[in-house]
C-alpha positions in Angstrom: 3.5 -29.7 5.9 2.2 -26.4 7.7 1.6 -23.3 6.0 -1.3 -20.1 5.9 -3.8 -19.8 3.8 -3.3 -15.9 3.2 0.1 -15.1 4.8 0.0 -11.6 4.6 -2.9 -11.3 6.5 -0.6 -11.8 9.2 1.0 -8.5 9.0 -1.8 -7.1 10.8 0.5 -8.5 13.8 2.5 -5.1 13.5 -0.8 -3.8 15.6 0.7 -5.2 18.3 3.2 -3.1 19.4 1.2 -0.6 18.9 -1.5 -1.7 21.1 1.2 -2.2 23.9 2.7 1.3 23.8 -0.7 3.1 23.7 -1.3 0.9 27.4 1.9 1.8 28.5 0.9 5.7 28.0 -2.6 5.4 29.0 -1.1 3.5 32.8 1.5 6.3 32.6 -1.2 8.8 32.8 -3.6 7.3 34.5 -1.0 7.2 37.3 0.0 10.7 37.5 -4.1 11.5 37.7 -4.4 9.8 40.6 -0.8 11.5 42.5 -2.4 14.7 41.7 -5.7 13.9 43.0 -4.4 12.9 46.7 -1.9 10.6 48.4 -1.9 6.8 47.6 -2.8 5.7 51.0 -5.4 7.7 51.2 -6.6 7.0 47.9 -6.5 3.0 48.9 -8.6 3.8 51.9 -11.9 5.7 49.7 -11.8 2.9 46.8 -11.2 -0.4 48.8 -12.4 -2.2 45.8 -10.2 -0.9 43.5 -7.7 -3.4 41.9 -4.1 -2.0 40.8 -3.8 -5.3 38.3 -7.3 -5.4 36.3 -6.5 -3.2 33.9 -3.2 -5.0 33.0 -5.3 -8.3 32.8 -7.9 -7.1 30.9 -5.4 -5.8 28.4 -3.3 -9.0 28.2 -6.5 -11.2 27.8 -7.7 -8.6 25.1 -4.2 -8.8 23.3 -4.1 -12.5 22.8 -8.0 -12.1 21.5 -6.4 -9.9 18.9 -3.7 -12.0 18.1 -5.8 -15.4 18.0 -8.1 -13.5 15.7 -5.7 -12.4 13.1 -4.0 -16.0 13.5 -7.6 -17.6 12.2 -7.3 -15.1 9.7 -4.4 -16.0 8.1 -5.8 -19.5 7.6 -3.5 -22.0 9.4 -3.6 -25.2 7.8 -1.8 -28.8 7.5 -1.1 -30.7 4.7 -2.2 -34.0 5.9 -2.0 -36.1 2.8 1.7 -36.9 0.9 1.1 -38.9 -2.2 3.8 -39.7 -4.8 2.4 -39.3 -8.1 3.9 -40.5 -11.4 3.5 -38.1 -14.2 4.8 -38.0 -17.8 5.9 -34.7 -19.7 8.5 -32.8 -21.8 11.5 -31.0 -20.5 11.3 -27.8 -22.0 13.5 -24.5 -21.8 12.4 -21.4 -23.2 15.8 -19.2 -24.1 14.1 -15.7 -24.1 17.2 -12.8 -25.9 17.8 -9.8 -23.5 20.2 -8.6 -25.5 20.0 -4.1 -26.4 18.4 -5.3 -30.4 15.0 -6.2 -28.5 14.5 -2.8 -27.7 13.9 -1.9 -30.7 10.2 -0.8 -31.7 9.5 -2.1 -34.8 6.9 -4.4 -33.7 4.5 -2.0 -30.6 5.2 -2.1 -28.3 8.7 -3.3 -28.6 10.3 -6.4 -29.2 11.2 -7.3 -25.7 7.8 -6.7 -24.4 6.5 -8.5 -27.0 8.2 -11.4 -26.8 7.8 -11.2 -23.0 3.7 -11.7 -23.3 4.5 -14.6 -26.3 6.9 -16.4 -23.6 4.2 -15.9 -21.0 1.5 -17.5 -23.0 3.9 -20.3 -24.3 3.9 -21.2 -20.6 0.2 -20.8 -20.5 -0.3 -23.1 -23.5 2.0 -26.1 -22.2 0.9 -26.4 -19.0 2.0 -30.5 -17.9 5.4 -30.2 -19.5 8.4 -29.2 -16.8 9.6 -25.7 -17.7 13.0 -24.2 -17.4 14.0 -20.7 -18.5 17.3 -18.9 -20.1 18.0 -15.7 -20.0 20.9 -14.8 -23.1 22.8 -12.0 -24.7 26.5 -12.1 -24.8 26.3 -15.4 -22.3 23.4 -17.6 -21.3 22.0 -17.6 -17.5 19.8 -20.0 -16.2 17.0 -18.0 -14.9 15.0 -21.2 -13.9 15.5 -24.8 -13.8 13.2 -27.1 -15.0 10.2 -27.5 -13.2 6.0 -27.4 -13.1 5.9 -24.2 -10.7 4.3 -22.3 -13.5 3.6 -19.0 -11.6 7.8 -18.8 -11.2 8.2 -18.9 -14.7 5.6 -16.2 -15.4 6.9 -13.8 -12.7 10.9 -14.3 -14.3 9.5 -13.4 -17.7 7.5 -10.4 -16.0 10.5 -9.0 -14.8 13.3 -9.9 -17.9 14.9 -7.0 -18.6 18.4 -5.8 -20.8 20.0 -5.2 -17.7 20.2 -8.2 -16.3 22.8 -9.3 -18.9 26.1 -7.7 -18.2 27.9 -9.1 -21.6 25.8 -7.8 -24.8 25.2 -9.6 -27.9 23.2 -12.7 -29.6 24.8 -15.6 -28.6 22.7 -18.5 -29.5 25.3 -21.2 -29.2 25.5 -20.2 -25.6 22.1 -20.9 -24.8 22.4 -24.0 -26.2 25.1 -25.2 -24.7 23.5 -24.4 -21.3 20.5 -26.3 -21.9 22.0 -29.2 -23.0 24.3 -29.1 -20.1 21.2 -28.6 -17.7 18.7 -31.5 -18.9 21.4 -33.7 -18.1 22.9 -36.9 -19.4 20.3 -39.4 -18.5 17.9 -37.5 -20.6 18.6 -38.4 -24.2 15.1 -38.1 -26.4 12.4 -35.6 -24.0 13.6 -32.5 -24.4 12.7 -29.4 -26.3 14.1 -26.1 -26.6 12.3 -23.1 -27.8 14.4 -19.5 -28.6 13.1 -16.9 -28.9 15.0 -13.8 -30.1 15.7 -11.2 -33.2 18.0 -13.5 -34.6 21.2 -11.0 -34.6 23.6 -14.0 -33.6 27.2 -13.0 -33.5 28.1 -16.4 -33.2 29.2 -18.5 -36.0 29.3 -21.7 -34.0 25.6 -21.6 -33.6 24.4 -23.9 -36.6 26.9 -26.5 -35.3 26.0 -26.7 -32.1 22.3 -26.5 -33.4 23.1 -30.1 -35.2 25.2 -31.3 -32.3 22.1 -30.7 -30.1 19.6 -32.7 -32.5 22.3 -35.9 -32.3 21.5 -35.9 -28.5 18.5 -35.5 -28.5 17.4 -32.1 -28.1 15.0 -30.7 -30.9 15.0 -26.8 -31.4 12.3 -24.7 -32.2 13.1 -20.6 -33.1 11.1 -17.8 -32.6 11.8 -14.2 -34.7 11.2 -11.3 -32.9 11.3 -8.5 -35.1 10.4 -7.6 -38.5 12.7 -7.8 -41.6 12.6 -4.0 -42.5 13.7 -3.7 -38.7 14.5 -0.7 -36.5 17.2 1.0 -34.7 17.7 0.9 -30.9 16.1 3.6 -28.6 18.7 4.5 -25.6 19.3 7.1 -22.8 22.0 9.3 -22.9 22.3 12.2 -19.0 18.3 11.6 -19.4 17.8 12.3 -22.9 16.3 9.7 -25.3 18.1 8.9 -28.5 19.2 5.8 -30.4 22.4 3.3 -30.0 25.2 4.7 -32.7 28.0 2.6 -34.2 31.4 3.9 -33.9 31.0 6.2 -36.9 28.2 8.0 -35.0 25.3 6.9 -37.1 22.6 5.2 -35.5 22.2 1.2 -35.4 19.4 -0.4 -37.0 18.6 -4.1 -36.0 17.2 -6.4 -38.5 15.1 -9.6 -37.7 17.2 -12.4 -39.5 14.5 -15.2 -40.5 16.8 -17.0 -42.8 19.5 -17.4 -40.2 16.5 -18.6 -37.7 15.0 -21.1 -39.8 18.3 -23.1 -40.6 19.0 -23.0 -37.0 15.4 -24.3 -36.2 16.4 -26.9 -38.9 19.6 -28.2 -37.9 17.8 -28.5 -34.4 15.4 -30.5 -35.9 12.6 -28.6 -35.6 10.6 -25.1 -36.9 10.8 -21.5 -37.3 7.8 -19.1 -36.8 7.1 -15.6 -36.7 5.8 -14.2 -33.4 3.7 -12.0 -35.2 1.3 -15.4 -35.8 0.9 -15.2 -32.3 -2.2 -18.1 -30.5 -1.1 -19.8 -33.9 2.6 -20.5 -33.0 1.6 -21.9 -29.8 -0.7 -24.0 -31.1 1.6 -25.6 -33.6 4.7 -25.6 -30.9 1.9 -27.8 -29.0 1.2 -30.0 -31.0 4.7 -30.9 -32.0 6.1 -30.9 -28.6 3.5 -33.4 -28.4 4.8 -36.0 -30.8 8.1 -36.0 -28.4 8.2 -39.3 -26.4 7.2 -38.2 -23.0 9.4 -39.0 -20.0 8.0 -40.9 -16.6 9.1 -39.1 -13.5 7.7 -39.2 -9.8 6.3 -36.3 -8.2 6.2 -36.0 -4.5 3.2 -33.4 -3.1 0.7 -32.7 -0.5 -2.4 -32.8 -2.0 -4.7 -31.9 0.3 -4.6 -29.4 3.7 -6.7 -29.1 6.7 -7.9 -25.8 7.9 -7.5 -25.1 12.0 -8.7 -21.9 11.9 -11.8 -22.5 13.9 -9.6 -23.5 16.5 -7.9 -20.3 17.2 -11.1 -18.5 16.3 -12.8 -20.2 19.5 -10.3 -19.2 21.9 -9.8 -15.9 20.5 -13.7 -15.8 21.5 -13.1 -17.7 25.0 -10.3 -14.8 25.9 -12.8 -12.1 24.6 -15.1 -13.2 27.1 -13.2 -13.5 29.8 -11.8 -10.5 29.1 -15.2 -9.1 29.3 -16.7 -10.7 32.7 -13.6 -9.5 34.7 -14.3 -6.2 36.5 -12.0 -3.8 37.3 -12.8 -4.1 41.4 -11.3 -6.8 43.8 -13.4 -9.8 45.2 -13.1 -11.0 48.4 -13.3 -14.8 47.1 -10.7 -14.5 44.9 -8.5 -11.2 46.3 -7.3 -9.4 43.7 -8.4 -11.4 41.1 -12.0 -10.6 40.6 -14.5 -11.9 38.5 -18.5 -10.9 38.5 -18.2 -8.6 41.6 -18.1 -5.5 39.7 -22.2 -6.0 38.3 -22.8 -7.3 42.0 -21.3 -3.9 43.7 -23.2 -1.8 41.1 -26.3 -3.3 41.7 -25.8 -3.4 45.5 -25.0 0.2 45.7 -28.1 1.2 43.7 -30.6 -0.2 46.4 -28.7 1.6 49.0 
């Protein structure tokens, strides 16, 4: 398996093109300097030694320096070792609510955001378990299957917003029902899935599909967002803040509902907790997660990687040099191909 090191040092290629068309100008002038100072012939005939291709050479040798250079930069490597490694862990998917009630701002700095640096530490905390993530509001969305690529599942919660859910609402049963349906049927006693929302569920088919859940398997833990006393929901009206109003025109306050959390987290099996406890939570979803019966599966990876960097280091050295002991004059050994003749001229023409 080939990769670099530090891939974005190769966008120092862009140079490139840049190095060619300043040439190009440079030859372009250099040119018309030499029509203006006589005829070609003539000019041939007073600089005998002078060689029309050098400085095309040189440049071309001095390019692919450059481009060697920034190559051993980037770090090639080779992964030169593919082990299968057996491992045992938890499927878990963390069900974070998008829905408009976790903008409210009655925890700082508001729910969401809150609950998006809980969900990131949660993924922090369980590090060895495979990791999936749902996205819900009105409908569920699988945001990211299960897996052990950690830094995925901290750059989706990083970017969760309202807006990616086109269908507002709480619909627990929905998330739910999509991680049941995405664990699969083989997998009937290592799973776990942890919600975390406000609890404003306006679905009545939740608590039934919470138990339905536990008979296969799947134990539930909930997480409020929110405090009871609650708040309403800030939103932007032609650039002007405000809050979200009911049909009546009165603004809408959103409550966190613990009691409706905590029967869900028991029908599922499993707990309730209040963000608000924060390292605390994470602790205790640890160390039941824990006490599930892990699952054996086999994990393929290259384990180790071979840097070649050196390699394309030395020639960009090699080209340097070469680059350096060619001369811009002619040799009479090698025609218009000249190498050392140019110190050799000098040095003649100085004890004339």
């Amino acid at each position: 398996m080939f990769r670099f090191e530090s891939i974005d040092n190769l966008y120092y290629l862009a140079i490139i093109p840049v190095l060619i068309a300043v040439f190009w100008v440079m030859a372009y002038f250099r040119k018309k300097a030499l029509e203006q100072f006589g005829d070609p012939q003539i000019i041939q005939r007073l600089m005998p030694q002078f060689s029309r291709y050098k400085h095309l050479l040189k440049f071309v040798l001095l390019t692919v320096a450059i481009i060697l250079s920034i190559i051993a930069l980037a770090n090639p490597q080779w992964g030169t070792k593919k082990e299968k490694v057996q491992r045992k862990s938890i499927d878990v998917f963390v069900a974070l609510d998008i829905s408009q009630s976790m903008l409210a701002q009655d925890i700082s700095p508001s729910r969401l955001d809150r609950a998006k640096n809980f969900a990131r530490n949660l993924v922090e905390g369980l590090k060895g378990e495979r990791m999936g993530l749902i996205l819900f509001a009105g409908n569920a969305y699988l945001q990211m299957p299960l897996t052990t690529d950690y830094a995925a599942a901290q750059l989706f919660l990083k970017s969760a917003n309202t807006n990616q859910a086109p269908t507002q609402g709480t619909a627990i049963s929905e998330a739910i029902d999509l991680a049941e349906r995405t664990f699969g049927e083989d997998n009937k006693q290592h799973k776990a899935l942890i919600i975390i929302t406000d609890g404003e569920n306006h679905d009545e088919e939740t608590l039934e599909r919470a138990q339905e859940a536990r008979e296969n398997g799947l134990m539930i833990f909930t997480i409020g967002v929110g405090t009871p006393d609650g708040g309403y929901i800030p939103m932007y009206y032609a650039g002007q803040s405000g809050f979200k109003m009911d049909r009546s025109g009165n603004p809408v306050k959103t409550q966190l509902n613990e009691e409706m959390l905590t029967q869900v987290a028991e029908a599922g099996a499993g707990a309730y907790y209040n963000l608000v406890d924060g390292d605390q939570v994470i602790t205790a979803l640890k160390t039941r997660i824990e006490q599930i019966e892990k699952r054996e599966f086999e994990q393929r990876s290259f384990t180790e990687y071979e840097s070649y960097y050196q390699y394309f280091l030395a020639l960009a050295l090699l080209f340097l040099l070469i680059e350096f002991i060619f001369s811009y004059r002619k040799n009479r050994w090698l025609g218009d191909k000249d190498i050392f003749s140019g110190a050799t001229a000098t040095q003649t023409e100085t004890n004339k």
